[in-house]
C-alpha positions as CSV (number, residue, x, y, z in Angstrom):
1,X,-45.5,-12.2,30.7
2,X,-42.2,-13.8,31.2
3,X,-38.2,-12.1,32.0
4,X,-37.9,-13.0,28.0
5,X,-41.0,-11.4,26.5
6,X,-40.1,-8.3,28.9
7,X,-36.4,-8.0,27.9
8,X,-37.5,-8.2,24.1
9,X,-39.8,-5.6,24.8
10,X,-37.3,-3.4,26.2
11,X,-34.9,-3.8,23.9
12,X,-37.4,-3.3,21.3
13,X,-38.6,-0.1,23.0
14,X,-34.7,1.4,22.7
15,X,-34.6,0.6,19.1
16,X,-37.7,2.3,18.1
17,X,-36.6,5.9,20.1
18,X,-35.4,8.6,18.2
19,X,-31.7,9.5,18.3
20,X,-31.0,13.0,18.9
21,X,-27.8,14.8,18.2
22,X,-27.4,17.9,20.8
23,X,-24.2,20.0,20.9
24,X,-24.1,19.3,24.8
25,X,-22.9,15.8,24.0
26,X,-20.2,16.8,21.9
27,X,-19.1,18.6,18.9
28,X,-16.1,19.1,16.8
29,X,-14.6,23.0,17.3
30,X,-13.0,22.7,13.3
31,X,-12.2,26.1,10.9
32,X,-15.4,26.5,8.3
33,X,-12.5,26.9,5.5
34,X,-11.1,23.6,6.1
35,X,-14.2,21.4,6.8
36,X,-15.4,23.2,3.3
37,X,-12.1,22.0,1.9
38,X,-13.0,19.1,2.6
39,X,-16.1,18.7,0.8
40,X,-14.8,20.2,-2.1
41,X,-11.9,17.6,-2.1
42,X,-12.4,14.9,-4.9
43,X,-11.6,11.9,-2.8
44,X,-13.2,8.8,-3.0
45,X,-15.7,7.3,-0.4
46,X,-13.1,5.4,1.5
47,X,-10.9,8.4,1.5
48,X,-13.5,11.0,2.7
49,X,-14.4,8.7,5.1
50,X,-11.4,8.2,6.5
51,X,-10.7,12.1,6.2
52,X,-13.6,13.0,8.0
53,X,-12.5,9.9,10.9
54,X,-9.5,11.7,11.6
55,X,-11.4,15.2,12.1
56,X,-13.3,13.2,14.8
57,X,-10.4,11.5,16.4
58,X,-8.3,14.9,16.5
59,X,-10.4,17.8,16.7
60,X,-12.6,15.7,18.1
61,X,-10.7,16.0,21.2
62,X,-9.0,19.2,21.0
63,X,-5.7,18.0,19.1
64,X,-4.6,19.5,15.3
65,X,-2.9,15.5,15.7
66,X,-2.6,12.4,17.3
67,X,-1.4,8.4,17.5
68,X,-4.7,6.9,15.6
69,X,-4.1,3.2,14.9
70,X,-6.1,1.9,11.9
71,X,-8.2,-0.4,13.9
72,X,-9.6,2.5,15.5
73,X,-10.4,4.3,12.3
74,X,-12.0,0.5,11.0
75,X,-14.5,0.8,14.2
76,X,-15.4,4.6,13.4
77,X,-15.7,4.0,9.3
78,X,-17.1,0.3,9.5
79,X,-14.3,-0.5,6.7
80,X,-11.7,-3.3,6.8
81,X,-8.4,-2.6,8.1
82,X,-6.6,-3.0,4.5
83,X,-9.0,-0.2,3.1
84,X,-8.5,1.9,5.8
85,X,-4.6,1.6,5.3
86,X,-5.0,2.2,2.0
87,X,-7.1,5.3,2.0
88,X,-4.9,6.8,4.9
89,X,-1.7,6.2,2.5
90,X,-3.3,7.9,-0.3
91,X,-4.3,10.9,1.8
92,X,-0.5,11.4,3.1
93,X,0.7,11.2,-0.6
94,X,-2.0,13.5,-1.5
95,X,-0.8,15.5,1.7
96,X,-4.4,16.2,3.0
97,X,-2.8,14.0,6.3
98,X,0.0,15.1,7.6
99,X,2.0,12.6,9.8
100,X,4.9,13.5,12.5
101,X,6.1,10.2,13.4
102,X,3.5,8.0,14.9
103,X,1.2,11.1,15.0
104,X,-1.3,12.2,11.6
105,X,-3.6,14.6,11.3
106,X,-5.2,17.2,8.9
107,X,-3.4,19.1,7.2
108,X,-4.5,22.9,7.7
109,X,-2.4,24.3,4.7
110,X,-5.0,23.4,2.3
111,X,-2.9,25.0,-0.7
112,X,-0.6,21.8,-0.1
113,X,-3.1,19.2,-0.8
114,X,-3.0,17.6,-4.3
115,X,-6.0,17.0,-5.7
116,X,-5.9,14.5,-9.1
117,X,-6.5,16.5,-12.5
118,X,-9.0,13.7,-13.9
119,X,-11.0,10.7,-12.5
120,X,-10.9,7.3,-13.9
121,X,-12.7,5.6,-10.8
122,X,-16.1,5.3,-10.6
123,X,-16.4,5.6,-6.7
124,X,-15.3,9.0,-6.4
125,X,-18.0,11.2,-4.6
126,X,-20.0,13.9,-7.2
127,X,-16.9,14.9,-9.8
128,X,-17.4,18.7,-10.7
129,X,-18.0,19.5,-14.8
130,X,-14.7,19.8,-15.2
131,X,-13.7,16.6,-14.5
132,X,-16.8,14.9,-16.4
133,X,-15.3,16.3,-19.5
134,X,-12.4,14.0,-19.1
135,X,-14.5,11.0,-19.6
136,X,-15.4,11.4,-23.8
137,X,-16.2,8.6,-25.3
138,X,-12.8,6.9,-27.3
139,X,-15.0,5.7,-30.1
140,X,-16.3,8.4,-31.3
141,X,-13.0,10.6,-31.0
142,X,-11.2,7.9,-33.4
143,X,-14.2,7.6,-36.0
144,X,-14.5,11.5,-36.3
145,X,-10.7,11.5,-36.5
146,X,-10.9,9.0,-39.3
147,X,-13.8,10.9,-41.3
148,X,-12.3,14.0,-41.6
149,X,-8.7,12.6,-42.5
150,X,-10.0,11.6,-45.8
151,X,-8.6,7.9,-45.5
152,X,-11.7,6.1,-46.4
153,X,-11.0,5.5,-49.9
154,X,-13.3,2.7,-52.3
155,X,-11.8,-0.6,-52.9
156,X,-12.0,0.0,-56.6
157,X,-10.5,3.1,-56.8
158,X,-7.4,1.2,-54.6
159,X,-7.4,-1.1,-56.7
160,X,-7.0,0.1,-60.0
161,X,-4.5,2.5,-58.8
162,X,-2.6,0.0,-57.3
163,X,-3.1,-2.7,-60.0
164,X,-1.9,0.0,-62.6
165,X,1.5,1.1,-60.9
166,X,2.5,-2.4,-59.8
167,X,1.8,-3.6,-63.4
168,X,3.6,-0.6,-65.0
169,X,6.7,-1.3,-62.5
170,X,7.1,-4.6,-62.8
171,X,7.0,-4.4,-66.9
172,X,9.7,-1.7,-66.9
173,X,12.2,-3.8,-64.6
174,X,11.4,-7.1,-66.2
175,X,13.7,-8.5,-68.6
176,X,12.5,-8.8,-72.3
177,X,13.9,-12.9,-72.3
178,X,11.2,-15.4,-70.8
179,X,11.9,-17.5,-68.1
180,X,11.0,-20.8,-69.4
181,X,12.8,-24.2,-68.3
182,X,14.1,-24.4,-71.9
183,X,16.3,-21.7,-70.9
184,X,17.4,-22.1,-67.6
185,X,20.1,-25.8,-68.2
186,X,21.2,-28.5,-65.6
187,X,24.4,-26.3,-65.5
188,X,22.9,-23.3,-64.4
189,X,21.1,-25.3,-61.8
190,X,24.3,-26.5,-60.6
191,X,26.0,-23.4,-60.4
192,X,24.6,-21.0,-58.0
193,X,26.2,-17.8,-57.2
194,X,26.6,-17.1,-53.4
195,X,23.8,-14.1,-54.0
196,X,21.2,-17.2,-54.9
197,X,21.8,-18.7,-51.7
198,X,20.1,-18.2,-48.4
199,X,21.4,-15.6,-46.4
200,X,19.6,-17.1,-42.9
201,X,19.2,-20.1,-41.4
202,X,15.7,-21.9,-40.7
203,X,16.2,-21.9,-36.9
204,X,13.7,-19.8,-35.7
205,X,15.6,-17.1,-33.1
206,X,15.1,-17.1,-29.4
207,X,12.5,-15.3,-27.7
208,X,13.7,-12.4,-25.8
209,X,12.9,-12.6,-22.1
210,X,10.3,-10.0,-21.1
211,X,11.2,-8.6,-17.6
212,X,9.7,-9.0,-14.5
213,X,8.2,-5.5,-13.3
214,X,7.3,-5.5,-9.6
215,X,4.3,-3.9,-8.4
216,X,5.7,-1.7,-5.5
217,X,2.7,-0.7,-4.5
218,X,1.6,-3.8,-3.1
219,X,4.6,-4.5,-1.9
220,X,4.7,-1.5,-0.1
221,X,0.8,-2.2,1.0
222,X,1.9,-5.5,2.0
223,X,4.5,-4.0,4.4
224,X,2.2,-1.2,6.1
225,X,-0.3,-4.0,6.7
226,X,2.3,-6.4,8.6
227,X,4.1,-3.8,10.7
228,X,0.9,-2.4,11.6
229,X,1.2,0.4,14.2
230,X,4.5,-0.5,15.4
231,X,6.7,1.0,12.7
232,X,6.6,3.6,10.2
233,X,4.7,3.3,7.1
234,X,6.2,3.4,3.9
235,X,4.3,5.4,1.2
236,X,7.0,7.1,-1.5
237,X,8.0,4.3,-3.8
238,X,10.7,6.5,-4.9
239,X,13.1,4.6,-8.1
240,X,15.7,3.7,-5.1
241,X,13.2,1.7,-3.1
242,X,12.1,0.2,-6.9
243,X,15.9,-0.9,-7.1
244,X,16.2,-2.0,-3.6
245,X,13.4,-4.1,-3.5
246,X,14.1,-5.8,-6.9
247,X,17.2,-7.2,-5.6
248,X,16.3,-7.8,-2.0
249,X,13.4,-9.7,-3.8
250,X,15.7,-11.9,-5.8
251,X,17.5,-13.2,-3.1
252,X,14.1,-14.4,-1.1
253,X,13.7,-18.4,-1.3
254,X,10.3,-16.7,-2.6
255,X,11.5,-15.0,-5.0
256,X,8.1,-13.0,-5.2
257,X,4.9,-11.1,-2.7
258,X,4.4,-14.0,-0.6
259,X,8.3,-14.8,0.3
260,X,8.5,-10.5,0.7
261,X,5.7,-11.1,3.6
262,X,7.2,-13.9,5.4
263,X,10.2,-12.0,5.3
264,X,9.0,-8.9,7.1
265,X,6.9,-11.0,9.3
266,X,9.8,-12.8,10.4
267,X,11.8,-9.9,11.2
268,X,8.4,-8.6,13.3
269,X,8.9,-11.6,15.3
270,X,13.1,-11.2,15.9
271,X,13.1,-7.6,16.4
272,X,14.5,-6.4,19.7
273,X,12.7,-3.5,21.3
274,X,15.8,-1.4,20.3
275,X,14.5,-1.8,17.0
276,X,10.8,0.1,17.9
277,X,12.0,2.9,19.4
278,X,13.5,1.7,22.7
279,X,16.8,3.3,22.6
280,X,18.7,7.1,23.5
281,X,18.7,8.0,19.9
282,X,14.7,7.2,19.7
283,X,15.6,5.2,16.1
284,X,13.3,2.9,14.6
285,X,12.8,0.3,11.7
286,X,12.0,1.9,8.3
287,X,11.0,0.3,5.3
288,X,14.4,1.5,4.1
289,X,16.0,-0.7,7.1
290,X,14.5,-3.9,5.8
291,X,15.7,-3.2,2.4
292,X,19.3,-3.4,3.3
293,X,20.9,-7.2,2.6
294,X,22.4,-7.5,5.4
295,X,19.3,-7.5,7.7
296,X,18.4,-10.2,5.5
297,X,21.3,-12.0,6.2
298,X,21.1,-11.0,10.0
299,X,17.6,-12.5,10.0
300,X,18.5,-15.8,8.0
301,X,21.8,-16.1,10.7
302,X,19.8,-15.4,13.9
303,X,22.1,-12.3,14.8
304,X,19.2,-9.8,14.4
């Protein structure tokens, strides 16, 4: 037997032993209440999985919170970065995660979290009866609707009743003279009132211009994703930041996503440490910084 045939063997031999979880490797000390709260929690499998990472990372190590960076949460969960950031967002606006500063963890007030009243989503994990009763089925809704409201009349009854009031309407307005083109002479042809002629032009009116909404959510994903760990996340997109970032997007050479993340990532690359924390005052960047014109202006000058 050759070093090769034994190594595969060896390696083969690990594979194929049982793995055996024993509290003297570890365990999680975590309140019953809250580790049932979360299993009652409607979240979906990206955010119960990040949920439960955080428990590890945390209580894991005696700490109610900590500085968890998303790649480490990606390694524990096996999901991409992005999903990770997303779900992580979502749980602070849902406030099951609580974050103080650069720090997150559970949050132990379980009154505060907000749960959504009905699922739309089809990855969310096991929705109780209540919530199934959301999901009726539109069709039949609108055709018992329709039924009972007594609108399906027969064409022929439509018909005649229409045929007779039109007919009796039109009789009773008419005027007892024919028109014929014995009557009507080349002077009355000539000779049109101003009540005969057309009150609107042929040119066919201009289209209004349909405004450009901005998704804020993906700009605000966009951001968390660039700034990473380094700098706050933004999660509120609150109607300020919606008029903010309309007109900082407007004056972008991009005017659109794309030109937004070269501009953040360019001010990643020009920021002074003073800008991540490095100062008496312990300031940092916000989303709310980079908003501002004239750190755009700053950034496009070089005096950042």
């Amino acid at each position: 037997m050759t070093n090769v045939a034994y190594a595969d063997f060896e390696a083969q031999k690990k594979c194929n032993e049982p793995r055996v979880v024993e509290i003297e490797n570890g365990y999680i000390r975590l309140a019953n209440e809250l580790y049932e709260a979360l299993i009652i929690a409607d979240l979906t499998k990206n955010q119960a999985k990040v949920a439960h990472a955080i428990c590890r990372k945390t209580y894991g190590f005696n700490k109610k919170t900590d500085r968890i960076t998303d790649i480490q949460i990606s390694e524990l969960t096996n999901l991409p970065r992005q999903k990770v950031n997303k779900a992580k967002n979502e749980l602070i606006a849902m406030k099951v995660i609580v974050k103080n500063g650069f720090k997150i963890g559970i949050n132990k007030n379980i009154s505060d979290w907000v749960m959504p009243n009905c699922h739309q989503n089809s990855d969310r994990l096991n929705p109780s009866p209540k919530q199934g009763q959301c999901h009726q089925n539109s069709d039949k809704t609108v055709t018992k609707t329709v039924t009972h409201s007594g609108c399906h009349q027969s064409n022929d009854s439509v018909t005649k009743t229409g045929t007779k009031s039109v007919t009796e309407t039109v009789t009773a307005m008419s005027p007892k003279q024919g028109h014929t083109k014995d009557t009507i002479t080349k002077d009355n042809k000539n000779n049109k009132t101003h009540s005969q002629l057309p009150l609107t032009s042929n040119r066919a009116k201009p289209e209004r211009r349909k405004p450009n909404h901005l998704d804020c959510e993906a700009y605000l994903n966009a951001y968390n994703e660039i700034v990473g760990d380094r700098l706050p996340h933004a999660v509120e997109a609150s109607n300020e930041r919606k008029r903010k970032l309309k007109l900082l997007v407007e004056s972008l050479v991009k005017p659109n996503l794309e030109g937004f993340q070269d501009y953040v990532t360019a001010f990643m690359e020009r920021a002074r440490p003073f800008h991540f924390g490095d100062n008496d005052r312990g300031w940092v960047a916000t989303f709310d910084f980079l908003l501002n014109r004239k750190t755009l202006t700053k950034i496009r000058e070089g005096t950042l």
